[in-house]
N, C-alpha and C positions, 0 to 999 in steps of 0.2 A: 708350080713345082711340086714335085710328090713327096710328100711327107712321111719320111722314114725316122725323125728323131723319137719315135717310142723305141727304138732298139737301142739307142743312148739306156735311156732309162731303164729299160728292160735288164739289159745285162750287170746293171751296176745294181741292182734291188739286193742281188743274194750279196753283196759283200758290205750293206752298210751296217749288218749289226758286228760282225769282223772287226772292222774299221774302228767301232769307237773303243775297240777293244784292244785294240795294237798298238804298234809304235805313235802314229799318228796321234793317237790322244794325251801321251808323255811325251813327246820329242822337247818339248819346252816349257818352261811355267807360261800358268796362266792359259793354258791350251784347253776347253770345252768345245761340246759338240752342242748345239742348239737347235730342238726338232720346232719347224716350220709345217704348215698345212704346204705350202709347195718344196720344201726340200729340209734336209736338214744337214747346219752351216758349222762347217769348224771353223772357231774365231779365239783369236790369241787377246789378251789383257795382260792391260798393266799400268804402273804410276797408281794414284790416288785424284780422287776429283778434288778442285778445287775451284775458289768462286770465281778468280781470275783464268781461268782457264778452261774454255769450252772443252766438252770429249772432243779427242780427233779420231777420227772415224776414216781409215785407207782399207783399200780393195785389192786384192791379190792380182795382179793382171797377167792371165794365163800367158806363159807355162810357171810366171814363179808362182811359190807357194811360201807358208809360212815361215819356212829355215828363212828366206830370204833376208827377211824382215830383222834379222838382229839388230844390226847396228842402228837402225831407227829406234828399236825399243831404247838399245843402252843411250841414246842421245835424246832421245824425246821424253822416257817417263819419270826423270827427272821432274820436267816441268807440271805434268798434270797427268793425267787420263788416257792413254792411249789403246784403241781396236784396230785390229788388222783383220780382216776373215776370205776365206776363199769362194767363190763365188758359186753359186751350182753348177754342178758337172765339169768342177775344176779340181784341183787336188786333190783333195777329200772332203769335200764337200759334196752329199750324195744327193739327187734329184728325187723325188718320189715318183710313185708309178706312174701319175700320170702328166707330169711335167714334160711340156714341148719345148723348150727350150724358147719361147718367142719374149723379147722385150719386156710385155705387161706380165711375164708370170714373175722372170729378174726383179721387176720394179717392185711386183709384191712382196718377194721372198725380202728383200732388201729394206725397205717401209718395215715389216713386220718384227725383222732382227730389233733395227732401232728402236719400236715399241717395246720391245720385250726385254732391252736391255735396260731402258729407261733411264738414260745418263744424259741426256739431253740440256741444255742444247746442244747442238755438235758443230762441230767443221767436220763437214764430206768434202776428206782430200782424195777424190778419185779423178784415174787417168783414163786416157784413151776414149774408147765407146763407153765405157761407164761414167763419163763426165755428164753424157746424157739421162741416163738415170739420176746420178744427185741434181741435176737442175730441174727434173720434172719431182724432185721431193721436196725440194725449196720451194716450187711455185706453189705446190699443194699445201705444206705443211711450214709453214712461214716461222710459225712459232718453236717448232724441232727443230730447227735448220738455222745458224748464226750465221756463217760463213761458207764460202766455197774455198777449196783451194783446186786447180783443172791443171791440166797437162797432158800433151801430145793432142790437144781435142779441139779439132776444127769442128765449124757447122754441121749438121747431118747430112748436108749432100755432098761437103767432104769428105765426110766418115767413109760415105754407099765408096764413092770414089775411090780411097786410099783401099778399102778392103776389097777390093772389086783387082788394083792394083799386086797390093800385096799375093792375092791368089790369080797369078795371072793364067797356069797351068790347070785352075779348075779343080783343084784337088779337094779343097775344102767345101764349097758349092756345089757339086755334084751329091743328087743325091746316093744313097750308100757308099760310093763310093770314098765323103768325106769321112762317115762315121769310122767304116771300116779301115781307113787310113791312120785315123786318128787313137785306136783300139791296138791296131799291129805294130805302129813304130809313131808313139808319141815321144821316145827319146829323138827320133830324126827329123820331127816337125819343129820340137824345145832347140832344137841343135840348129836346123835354119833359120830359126829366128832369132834366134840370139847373133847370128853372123849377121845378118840384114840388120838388124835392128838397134844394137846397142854400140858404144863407141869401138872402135877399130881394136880389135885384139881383149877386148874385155869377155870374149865367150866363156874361155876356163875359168873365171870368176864366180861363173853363175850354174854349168854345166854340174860341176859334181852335188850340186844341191839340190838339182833337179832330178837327178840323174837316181841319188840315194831316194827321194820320194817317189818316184817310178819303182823301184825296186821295192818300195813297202809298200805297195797297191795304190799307190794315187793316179789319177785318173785325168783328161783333156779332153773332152766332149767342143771342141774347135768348129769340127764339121757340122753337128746340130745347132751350132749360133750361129754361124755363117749362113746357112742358109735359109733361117728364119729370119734372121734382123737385118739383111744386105740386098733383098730381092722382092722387093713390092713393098716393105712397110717404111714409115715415117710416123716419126712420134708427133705426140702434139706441140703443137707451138706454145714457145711459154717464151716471159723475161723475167728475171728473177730481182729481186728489191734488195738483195743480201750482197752485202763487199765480198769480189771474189778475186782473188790472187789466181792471174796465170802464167804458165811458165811452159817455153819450151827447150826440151835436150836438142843442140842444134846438129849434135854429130848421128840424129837417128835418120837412116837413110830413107826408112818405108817413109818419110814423111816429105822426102825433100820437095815435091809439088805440092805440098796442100797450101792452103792459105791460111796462116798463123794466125789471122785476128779475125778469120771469118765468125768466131764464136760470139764476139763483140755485141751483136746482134740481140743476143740473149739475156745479157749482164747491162745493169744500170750503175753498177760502179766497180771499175776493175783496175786493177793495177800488173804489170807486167813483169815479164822476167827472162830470162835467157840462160840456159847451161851452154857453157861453150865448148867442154870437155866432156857432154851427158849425151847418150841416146834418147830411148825410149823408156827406158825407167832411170833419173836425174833423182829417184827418192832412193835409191839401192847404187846405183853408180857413184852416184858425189853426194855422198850422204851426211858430210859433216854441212855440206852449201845447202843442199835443200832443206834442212833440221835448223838450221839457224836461217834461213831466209823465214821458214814458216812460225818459229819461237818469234825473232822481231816484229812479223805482220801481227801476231795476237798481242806478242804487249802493246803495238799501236795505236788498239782501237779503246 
């Protein structure tokens, strides 16, 4: 496939010194930008560390961005430590020149936050395809990594599958034509997926908060992931040692063929869960249920 994701990059260079300059970097307490050798990551903080309570560590999963995340802050940092950050070439999180958007640069950028944040150990509660990145940082780094929390995240050749699915029209895998799609009308990509995706009639919930951070320069780089991490690659095999909690939103449609315990394969001790009124984000939809499903799994252990 032909490799156009440097015009990802390209176009976003001139506006990341803007950016940490704007609304983006006040819109909330706790809001820094953190420069990376592959990107540099806006990530939101909050609570206080404590001994009983590993950091939790969640993943912005495009189109939301950090507005999202309130009511997990006001329910979660209570208890301890909480990170939220946006992922490269997602809201305002700006890629560096020469970031291709493939898996292994992700995995770096992501490895390297949590060094540098140094709150360890953590819970990586990440969903979707980034479920794949925190399991290849647990296999790696055993000792950063206490727990999993996954969701929406089947096997990888469910993943290739559901995203293969999802983009049945080729808008996003194409090359240019994804990037360029994704550049012109990232509010009409946020706005389809939030109909496919999340429970029935919840879109205007999420819409105007996507909607205001498009309008203050934040950005969807869709088309450069898609088409690096869904067409030829696979990551490496791993099973990870660490207790991991999964859960799926059962009202998310892109999902209704995958196979919910395909991930199974990966994890040596997992425990299960079900949102029956959640989509595809069950940490922003029913937020008071997935906040307290995930407060009682850490005081368990």
């Amino acid at each position: 496939m032909l490799n156009v994701t440097w015009i990802d990059s390209f176009r976003l260079r001139a506006r990341a010194g803007s950016i940490k300059e704007g609304w983006a970097a006040g819109s909330r307490p706790g809001v820094a930008f953190h420069a990376l050798p592959q990107a540099t990551l806006r990530v939101r903080t909050g609570g206080t560390r404590k001994a009983d309570w590993p950091t939790v560590v969640m993943v912005c999963d495009p189109p939301n961005v950090l507005e999202h995340f309130d009511d997990v802050f006001e329910r979660l940092t209570p208890h301890g430590r909480v990170v939220v950050f946006e992922p490269p070439g997602f809201g305002f999180s700006c890629p560096s020149a020469s970031f291709r958007f493939t898996f292994d640069e992700y995995l770096a950028s992501i490895e390297n936050l949590l060094r540098k944040l140094d709150e360890g150990p953590y819970v990586l509660a990440f969903t979707c395809v980034w479920a794949h990145i925190a399991l290849q940082i647990a296999a790696k780094e055993p000792g950063m990594v206490a727990r999993l929390v996954l969701w929406q995240s089947p096997s990888w050749e469910q993943q290739v599958a559901w995203a293969r699915n999802v983009d049945k029209k080729r808008i996003l895998s194409r090359p240019l034509f994804g990037q360029l799609a994704t550049a012109l009308k990232p509010e009409k990509i946020g706005y389809g997926w939030y109909r496919s995706a999340l429970a029935k009639n919840r879109h205007p919930d999420f819409m105007p908060k996507l909607e205001q951070a498009l309008q203050k320069g934040a950005f969807c780089c869709l088309g450069s992931l898609w088409q690096q991490w869904f067409h030829g690659y696979t990551p490496s095999p791993v099973k990870v040692k660490q207790p991991a909690l999964v859960s799926w939103g059962l009202a998310d449609r892109t999902h209704a063929r995958s196979d919910k315990e395909s991930i199974a394969s990966q994890l040596s001790e997992v425990k299960w869960h079900s949102f029956q009124h959640a989509g595809h984000s069950p940490e922003l939809e029913a937020s008071q249920e997935y906040c307290d499903l995930l407060c009682n799994w850490i005081k368990e252990a």
